[in-house]
py3Dmol code that shows the C-alpha trace and the ligand (Angstrom):
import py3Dmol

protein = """\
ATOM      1  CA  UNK A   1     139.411 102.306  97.031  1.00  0.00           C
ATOM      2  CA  UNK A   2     136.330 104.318  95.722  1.00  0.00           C
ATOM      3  CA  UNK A   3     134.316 106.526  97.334  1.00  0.00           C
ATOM      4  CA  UNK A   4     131.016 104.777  98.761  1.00  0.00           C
ATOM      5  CA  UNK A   5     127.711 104.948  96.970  1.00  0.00           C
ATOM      6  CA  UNK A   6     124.571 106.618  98.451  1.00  0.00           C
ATOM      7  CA  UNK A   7     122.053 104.525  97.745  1.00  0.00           C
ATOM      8  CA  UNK A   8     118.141 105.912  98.356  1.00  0.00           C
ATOM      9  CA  UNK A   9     115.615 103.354  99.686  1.00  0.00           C
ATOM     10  CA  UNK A  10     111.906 103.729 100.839  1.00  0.00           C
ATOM     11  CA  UNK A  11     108.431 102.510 101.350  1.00  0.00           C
ATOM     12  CA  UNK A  12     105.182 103.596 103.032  1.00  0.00           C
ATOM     13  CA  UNK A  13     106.839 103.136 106.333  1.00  0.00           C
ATOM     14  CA  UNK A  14     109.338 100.596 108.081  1.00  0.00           C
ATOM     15  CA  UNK A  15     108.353  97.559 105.900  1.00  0.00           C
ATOM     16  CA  UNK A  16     111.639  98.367 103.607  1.00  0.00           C
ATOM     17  CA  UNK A  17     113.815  97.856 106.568  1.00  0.00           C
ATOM     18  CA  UNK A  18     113.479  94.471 105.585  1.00  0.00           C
ATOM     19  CA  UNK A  19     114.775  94.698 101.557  1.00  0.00           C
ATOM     20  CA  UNK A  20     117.727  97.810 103.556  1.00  0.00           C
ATOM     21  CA  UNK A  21     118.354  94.648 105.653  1.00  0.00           C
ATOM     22  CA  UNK A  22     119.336  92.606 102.432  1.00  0.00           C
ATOM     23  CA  UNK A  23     121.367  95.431 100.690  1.00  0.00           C
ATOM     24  CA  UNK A  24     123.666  95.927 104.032  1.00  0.00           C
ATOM     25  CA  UNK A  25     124.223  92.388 104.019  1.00  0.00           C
ATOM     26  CA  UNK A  26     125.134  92.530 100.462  1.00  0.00           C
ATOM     27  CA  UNK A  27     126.489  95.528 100.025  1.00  0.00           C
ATOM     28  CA  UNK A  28     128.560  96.987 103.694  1.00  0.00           C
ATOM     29  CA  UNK A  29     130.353  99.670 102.453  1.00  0.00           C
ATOM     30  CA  UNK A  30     128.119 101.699 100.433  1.00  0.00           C
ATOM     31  CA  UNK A  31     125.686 104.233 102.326  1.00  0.00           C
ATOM     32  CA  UNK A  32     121.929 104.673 102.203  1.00  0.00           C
ATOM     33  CA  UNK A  33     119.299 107.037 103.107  1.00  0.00           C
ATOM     34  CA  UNK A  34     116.452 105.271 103.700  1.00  0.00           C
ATOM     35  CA  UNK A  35     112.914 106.967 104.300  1.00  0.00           C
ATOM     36  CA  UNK A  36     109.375 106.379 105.519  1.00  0.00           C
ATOM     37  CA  UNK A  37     106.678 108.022 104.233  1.00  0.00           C
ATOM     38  CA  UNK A  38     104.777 106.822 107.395  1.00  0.00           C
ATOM     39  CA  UNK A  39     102.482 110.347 106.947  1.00  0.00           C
ATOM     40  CA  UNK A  40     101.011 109.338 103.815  1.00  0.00           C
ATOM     41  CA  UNK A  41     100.612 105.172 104.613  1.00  0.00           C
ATOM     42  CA  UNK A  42      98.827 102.515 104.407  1.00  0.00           C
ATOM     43  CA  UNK A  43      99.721 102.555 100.314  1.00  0.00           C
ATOM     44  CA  UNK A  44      98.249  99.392  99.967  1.00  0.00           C
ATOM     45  CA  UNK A  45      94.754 100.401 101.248  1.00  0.00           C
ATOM     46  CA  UNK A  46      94.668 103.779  99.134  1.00  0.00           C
ATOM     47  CA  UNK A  47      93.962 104.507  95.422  1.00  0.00           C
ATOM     48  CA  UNK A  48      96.696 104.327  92.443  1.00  0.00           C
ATOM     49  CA  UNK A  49      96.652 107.736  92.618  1.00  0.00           C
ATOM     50  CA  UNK A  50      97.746 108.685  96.076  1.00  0.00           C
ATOM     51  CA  UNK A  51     100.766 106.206  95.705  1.00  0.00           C
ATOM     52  CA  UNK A  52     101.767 107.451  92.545  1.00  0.00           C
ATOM     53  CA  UNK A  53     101.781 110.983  93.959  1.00  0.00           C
ATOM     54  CA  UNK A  54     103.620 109.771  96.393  1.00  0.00           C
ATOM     55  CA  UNK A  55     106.468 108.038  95.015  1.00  0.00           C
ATOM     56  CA  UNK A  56     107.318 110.642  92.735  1.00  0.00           C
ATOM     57  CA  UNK A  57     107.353 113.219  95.510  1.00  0.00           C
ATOM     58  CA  UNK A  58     109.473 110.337  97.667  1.00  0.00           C
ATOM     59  CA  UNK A  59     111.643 109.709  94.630  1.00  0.00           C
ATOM     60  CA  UNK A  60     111.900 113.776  93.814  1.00  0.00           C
ATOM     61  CA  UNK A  61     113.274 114.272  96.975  1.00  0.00           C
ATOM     62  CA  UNK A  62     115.760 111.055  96.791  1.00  0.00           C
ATOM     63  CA  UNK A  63     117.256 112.583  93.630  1.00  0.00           C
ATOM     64  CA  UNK A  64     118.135 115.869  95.115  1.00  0.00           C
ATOM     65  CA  UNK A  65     120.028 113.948  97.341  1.00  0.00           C
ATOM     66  CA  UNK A  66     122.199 112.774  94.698  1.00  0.00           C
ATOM     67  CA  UNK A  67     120.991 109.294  95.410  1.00  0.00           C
ATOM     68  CA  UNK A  68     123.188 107.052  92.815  1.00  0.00           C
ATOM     69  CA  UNK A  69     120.547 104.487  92.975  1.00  0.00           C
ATOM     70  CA  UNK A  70     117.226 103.876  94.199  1.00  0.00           C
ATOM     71  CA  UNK A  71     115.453 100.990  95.865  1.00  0.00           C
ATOM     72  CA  UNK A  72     111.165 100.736  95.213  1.00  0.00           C
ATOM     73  CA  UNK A  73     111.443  99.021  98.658  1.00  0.00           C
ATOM     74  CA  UNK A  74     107.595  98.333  98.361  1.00  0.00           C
ATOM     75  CA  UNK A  75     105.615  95.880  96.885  1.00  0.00           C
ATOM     76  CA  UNK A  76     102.617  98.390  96.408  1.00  0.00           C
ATOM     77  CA  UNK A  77     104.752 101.574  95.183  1.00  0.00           C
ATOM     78  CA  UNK A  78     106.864  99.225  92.450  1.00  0.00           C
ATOM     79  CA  UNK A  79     103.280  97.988  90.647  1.00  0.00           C
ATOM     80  CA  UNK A  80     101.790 101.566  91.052  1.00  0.00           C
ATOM     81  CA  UNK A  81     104.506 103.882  90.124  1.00  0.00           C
ATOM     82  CA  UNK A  82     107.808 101.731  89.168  1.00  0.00           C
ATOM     83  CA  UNK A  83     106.901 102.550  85.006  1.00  0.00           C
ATOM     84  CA  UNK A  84     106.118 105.911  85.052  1.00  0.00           C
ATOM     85  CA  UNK A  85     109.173 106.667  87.695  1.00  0.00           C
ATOM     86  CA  UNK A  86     111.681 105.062  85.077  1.00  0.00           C
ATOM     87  CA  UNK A  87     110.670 107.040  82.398  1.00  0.00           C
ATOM     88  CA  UNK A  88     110.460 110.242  84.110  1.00  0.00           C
ATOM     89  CA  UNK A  89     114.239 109.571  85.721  1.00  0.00           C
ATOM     90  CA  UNK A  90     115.868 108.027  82.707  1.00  0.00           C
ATOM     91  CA  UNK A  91     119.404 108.104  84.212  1.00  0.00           C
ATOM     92  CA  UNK A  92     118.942 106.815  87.464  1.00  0.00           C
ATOM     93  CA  UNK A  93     118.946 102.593  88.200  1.00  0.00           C
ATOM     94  CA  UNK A  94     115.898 102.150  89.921  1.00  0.00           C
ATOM     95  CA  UNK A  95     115.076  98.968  91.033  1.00  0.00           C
ATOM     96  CA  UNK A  96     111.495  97.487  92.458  1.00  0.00           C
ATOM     97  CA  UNK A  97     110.641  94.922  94.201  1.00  0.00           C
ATOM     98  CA  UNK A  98     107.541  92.377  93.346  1.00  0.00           C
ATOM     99  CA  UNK A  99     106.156  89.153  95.061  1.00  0.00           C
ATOM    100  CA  UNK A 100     108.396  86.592  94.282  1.00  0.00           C
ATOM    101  CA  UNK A 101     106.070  84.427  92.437  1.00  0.00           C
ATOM    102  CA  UNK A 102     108.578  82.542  90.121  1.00  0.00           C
ATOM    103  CA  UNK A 103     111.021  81.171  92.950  1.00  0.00           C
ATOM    104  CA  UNK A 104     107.645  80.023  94.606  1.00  0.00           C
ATOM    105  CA  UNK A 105     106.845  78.009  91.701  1.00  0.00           C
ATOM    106  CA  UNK A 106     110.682  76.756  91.644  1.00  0.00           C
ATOM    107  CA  UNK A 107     110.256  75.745  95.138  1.00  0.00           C
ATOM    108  CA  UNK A 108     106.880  74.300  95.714  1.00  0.00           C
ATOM    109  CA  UNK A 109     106.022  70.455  95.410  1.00  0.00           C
ATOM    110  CA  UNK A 110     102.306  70.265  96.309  1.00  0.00           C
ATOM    111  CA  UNK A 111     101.697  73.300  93.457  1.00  0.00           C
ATOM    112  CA  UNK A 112      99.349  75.292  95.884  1.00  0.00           C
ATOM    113  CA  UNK A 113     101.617  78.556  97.050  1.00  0.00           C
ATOM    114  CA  UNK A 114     100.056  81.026  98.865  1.00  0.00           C
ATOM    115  CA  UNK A 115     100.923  84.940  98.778  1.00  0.00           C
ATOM    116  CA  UNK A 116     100.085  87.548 101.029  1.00  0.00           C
ATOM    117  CA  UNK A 117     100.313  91.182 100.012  1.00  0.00           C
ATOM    118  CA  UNK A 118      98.164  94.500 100.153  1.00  0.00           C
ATOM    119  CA  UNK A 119      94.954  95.052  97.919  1.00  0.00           C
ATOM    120  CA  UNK A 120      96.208  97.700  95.832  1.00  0.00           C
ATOM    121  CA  UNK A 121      99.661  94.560  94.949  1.00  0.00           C
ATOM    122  CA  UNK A 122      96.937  91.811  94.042  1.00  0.00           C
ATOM    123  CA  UNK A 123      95.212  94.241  91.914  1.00  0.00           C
ATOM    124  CA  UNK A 124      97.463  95.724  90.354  1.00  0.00           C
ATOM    125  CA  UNK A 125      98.261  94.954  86.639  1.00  0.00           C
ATOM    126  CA  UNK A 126     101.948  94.766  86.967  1.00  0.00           C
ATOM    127  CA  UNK A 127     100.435  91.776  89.706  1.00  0.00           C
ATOM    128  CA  UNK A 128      97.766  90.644  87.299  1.00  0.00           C
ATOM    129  CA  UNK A 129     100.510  90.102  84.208  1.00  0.00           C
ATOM    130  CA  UNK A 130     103.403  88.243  86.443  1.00  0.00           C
ATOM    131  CA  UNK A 131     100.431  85.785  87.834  1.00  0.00           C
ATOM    132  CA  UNK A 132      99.582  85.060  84.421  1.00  0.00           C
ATOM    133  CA  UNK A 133     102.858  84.423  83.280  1.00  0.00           C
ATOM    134  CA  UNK A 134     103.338  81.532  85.876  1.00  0.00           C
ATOM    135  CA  UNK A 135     102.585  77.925  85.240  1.00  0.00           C
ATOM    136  CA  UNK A 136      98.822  76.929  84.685  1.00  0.00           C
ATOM    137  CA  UNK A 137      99.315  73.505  86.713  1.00  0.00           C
ATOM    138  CA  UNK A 138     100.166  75.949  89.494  1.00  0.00           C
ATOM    139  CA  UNK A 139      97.816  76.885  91.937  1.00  0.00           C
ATOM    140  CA  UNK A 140      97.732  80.327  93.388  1.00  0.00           C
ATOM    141  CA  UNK A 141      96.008  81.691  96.753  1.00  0.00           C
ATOM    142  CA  UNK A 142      95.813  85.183  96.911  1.00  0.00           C
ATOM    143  CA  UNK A 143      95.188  86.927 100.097  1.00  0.00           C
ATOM    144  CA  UNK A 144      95.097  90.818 100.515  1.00  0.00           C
ATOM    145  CA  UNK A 145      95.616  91.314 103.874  1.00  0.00           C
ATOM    146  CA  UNK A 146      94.089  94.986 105.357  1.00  0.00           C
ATOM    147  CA  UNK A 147      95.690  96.194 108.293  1.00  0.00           C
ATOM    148  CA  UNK A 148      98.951  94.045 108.425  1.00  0.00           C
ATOM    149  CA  UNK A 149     101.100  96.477 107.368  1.00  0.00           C
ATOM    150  CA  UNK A 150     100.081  99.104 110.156  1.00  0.00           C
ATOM    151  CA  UNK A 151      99.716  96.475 113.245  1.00  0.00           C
ATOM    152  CA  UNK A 152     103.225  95.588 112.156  1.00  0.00           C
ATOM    153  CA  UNK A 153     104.398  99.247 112.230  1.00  0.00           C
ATOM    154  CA  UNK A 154     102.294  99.665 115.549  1.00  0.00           C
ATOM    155  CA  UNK A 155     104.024  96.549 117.225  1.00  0.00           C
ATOM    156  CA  UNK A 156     107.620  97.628 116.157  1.00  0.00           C
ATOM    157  CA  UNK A 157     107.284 100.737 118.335  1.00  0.00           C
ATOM    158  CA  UNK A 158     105.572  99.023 121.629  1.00  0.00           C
ATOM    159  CA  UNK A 159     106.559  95.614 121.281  1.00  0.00           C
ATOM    160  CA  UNK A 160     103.132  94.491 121.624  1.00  0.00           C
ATOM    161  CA  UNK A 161     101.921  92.270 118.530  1.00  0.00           C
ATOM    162  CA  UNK A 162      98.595  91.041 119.689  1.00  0.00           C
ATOM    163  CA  UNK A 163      97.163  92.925 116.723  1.00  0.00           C
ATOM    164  CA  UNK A 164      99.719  91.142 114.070  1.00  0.00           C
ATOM    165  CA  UNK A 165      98.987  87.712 115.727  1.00  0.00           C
ATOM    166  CA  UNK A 166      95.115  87.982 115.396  1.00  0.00           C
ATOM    167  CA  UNK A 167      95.550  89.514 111.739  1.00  0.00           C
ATOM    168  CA  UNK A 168      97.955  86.671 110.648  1.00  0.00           C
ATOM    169  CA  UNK A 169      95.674  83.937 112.398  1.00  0.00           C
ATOM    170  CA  UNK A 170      92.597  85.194 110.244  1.00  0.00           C
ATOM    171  CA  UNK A 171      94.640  85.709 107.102  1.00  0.00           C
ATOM    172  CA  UNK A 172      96.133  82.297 107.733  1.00  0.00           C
ATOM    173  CA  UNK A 173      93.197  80.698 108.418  1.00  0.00           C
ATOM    174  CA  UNK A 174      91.150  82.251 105.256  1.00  0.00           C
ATOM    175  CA  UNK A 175      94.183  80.777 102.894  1.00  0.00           C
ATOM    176  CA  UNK A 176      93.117  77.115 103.949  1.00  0.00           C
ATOM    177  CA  UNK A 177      95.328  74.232 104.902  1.00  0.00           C
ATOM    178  CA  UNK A 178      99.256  74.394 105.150  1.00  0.00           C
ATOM    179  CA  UNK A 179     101.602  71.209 105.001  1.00  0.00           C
ATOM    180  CA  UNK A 180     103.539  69.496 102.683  1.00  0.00           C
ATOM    181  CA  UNK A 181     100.582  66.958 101.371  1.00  0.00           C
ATOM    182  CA  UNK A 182      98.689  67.266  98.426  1.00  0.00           C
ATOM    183  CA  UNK A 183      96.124  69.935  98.367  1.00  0.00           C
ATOM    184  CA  UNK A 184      98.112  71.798 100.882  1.00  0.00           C
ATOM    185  CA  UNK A 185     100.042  75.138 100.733  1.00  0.00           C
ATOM    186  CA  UNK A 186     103.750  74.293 100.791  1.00  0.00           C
ATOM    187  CA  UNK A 187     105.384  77.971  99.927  1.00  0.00           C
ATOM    188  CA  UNK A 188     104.050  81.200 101.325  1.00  0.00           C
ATOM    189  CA  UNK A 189     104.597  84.703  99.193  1.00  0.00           C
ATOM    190  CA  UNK A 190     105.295  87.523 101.670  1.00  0.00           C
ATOM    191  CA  UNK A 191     104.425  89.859  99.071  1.00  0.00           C
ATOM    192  CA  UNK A 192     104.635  92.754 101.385  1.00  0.00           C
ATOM    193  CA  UNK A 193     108.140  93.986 102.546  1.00  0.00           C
ATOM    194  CA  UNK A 194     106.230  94.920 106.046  1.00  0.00           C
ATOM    195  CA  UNK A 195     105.376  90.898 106.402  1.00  0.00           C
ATOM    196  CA  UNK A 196     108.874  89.536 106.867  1.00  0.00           C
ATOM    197  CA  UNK A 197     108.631  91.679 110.341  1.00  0.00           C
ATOM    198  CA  UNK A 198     105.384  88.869 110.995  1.00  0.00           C
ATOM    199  CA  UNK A 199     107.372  85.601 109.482  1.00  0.00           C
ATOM    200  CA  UNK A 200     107.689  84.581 113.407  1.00  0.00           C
ATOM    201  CA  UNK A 201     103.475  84.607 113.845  1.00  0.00           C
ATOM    202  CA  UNK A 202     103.411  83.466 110.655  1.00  0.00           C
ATOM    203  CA  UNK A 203     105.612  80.102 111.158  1.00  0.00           C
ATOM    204  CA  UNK A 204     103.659  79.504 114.660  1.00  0.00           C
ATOM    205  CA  UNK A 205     100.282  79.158 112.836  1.00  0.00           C
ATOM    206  CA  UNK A 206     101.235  77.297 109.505  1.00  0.00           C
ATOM    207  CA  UNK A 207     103.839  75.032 111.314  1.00  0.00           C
ATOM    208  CA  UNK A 208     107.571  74.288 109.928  1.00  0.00           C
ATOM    209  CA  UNK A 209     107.545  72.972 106.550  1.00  0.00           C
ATOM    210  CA  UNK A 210     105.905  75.791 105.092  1.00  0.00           C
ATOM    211  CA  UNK A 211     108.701  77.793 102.772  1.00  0.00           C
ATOM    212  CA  UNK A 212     108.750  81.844 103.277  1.00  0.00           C
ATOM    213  CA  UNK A 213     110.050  83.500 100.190  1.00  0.00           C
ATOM    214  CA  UNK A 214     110.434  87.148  99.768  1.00  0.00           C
ATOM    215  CA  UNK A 215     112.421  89.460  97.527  1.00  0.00           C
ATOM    216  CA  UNK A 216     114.751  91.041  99.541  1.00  0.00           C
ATOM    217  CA  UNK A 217     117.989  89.405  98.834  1.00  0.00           C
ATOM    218  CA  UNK A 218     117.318  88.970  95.337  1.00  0.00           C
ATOM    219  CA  UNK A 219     116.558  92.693  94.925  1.00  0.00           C
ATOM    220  CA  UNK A 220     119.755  93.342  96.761  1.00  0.00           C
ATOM    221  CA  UNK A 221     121.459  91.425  94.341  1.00  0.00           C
ATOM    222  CA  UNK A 222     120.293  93.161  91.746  1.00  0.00           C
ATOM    223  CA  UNK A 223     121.173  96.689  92.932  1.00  0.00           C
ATOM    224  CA  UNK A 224     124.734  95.682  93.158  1.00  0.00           C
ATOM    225  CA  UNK A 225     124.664  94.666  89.272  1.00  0.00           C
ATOM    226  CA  UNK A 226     123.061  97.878  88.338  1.00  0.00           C
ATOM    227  CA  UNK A 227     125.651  99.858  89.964  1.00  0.00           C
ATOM    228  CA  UNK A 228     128.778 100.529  88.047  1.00  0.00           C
ATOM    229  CA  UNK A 229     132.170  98.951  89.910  1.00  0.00           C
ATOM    230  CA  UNK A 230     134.037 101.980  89.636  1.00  0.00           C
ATOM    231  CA  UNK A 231     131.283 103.931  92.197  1.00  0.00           C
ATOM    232  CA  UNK A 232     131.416 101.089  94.715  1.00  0.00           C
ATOM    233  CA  UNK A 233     134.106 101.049  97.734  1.00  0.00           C
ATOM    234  CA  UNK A 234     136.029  98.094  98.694  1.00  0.00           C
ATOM    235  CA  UNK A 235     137.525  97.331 101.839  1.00  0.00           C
ATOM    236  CA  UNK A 236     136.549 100.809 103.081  1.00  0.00           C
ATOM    237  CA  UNK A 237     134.492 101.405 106.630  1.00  0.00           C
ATOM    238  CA  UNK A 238     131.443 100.296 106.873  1.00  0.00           C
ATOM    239  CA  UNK A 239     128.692 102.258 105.278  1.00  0.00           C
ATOM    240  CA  UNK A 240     126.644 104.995 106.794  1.00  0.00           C
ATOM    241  CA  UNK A 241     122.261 104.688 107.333  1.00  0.00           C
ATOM    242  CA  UNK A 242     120.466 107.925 107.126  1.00  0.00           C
ATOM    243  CA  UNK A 243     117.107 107.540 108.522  1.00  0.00           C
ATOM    244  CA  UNK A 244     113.982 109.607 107.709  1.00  0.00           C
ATOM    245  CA  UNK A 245     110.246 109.584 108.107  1.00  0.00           C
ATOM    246  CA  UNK A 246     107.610 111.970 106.962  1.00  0.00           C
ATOM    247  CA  UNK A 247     105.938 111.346 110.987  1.00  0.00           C
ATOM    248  CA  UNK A 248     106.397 108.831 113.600  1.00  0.00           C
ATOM    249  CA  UNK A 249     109.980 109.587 113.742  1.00  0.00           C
ATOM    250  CA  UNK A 250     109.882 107.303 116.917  1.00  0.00           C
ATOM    251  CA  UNK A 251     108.421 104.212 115.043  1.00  0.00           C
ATOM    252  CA  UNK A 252     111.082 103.947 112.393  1.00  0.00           C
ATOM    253  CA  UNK A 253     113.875 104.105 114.776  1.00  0.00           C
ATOM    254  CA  UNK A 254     112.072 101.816 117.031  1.00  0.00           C
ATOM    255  CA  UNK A 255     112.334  99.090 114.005  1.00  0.00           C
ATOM    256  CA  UNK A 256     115.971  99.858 112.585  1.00  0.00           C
ATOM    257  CA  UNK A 257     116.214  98.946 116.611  1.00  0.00           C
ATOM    258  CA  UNK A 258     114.627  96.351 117.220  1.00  0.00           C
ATOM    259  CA  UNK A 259     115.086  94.242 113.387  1.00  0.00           C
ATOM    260  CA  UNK A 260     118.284  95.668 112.117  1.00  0.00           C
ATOM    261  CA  UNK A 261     119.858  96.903 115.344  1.00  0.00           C
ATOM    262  CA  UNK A 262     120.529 100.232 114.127  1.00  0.00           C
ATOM    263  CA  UNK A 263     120.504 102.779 116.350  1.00  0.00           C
ATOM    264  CA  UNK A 264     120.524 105.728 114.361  1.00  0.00           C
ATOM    265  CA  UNK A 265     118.221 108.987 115.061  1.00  0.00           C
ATOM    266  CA  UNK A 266     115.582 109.459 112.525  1.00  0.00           C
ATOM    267  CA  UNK A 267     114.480 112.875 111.185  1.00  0.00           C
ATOM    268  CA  UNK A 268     111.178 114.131 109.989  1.00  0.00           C
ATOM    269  CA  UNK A 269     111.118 115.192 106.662  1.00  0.00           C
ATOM    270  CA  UNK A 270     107.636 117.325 105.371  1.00  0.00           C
ATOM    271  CA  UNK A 271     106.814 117.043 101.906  1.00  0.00           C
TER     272      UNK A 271
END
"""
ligand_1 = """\
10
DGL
N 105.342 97.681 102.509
C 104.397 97.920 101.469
C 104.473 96.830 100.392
O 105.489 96.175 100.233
C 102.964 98.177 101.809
C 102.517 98.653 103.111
C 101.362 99.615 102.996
O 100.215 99.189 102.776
O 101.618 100.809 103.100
O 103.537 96.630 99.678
"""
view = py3Dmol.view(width=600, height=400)
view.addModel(protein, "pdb")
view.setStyle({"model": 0}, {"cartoon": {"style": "trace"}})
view.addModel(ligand_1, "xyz")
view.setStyle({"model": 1}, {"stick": {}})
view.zoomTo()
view.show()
């Protein structure tokens, strides 16, 4: 039996609860330490710069830790920072996660998928060069959606999500018409890891045969083949969650609650 594997995990705030979600299920023995950097968020709304500065200080502190891997557990942080980070941590398996574009393609039959994700995703390069390596005869609606992230974040810690609803309802609305018939969009990109916390609004307003993909099983997946057998525990108890946030201490805990029913105390970290 080996020892379990600390595993580091973050994003701007609790969106990466959702990809953490995924690697439990994948992976129950190993432990994580998963942090917010809810001081320094929205990324998605602020310059290359500030998220860059960010994940590195994020990822500094992860590797002090003696994290053994390390999940990008944000859409925005991967396509701003996920290059650089790799070559300035050459030894460490750091994985990202992007909107799953491909699998859309794979899944849709009316060719019109539509994927929501911050500004700073959809402009990204990394973005810009995975949307032009998809199929021309597919068609792509790209919607950056301000403010989703944080009513999400707001609604996880008072259970109100009048904000959400009226954000998804716009966003949903500007994409155009959802369905299964020609013209229509058939396969929606949450290309956000805060939007899987929204998929309920979300299937109210575009109706049932709309397909949700995101990347957090598949990234999951891929942590487990990046980490070396020997490090991972078998049959031992399940794994341990340390929870930390750079403020709202109350909000994280409130969504490890509520989505991953985790009660676990969260500490502030300042950095
Ligand atoms: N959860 C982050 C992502 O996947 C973004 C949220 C934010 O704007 O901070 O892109």
């Amino acid at each position: 039996m080996g020892a379990s594997v600390l595993i580091g995990v973050f994003d701007s705030g609790i969106g990466g609860l959702s990809v953490l979600k995924a690697l439990r299920a994948d992976m129950p023995h190993e432990d994580f330490i998963y942090i917010a950097d809810s001081g320094h968020a929205p990324y998605g709304e602020r310059d290359v710069a500030h998220v860059l500065a960010r994940s590195r200080a994020v990822v500094q502190y992860l590797v002090s830790q003696n994290v053994k891997a390390l999940v990008i557990a944000c859409n925005t942080a991967t396509a701003a920072a996920i290059h650089l980070l790799r070559a300035e941590h050459p030894g460490l398996a750091l994985i990202g996660v992007e909107p799953a574009l491909k699998p859309a393609v794979a899944l849709s039959r009316t060719g019109r998928i539509g994927v929501m994700a911050t500004r700073g995703t959809l402009a990204s390069d990394k973005f810009q060069a995975l949307l032009a390596a998809q199929a021309a005869n597919t068609q792509f609606v790209l919607q950056p959606c301000d403010g989703l992230a944080h009513a999400i974040e707001a609604s996880a810690d008072t259970g109100d999500a009048t904000r959400t609803i009226a954000l998804c309802a716009h966003y949903v609305s500007a994409m155009g018409r959802f369905g299964t018939e020609t013209g229509e969009i058939d396969t929606l990109v949450l290309g956000c890891t805060h939007y899987p916390f929204a998929s309920e609004h979300l299937r109210a307003l575009v109706g049932p045969g709309v397909q949700f993909i995101d990347n957090g099983q598949a990234v999951a997946r891929q942590t487990r083949r990046l980490l070396p057998d020997a490090l991972m525990a078998a049959n031992a108890p399940p794994g341990q969650v340390s929870l930390f946030a750079t403020s709202q201490a109350r909000t994280l805990q409130a969504a490890a609650q509520r989505w991953l029913d985790l009660s676990v105390p969260v500490s502030l970290l300042s950095f």
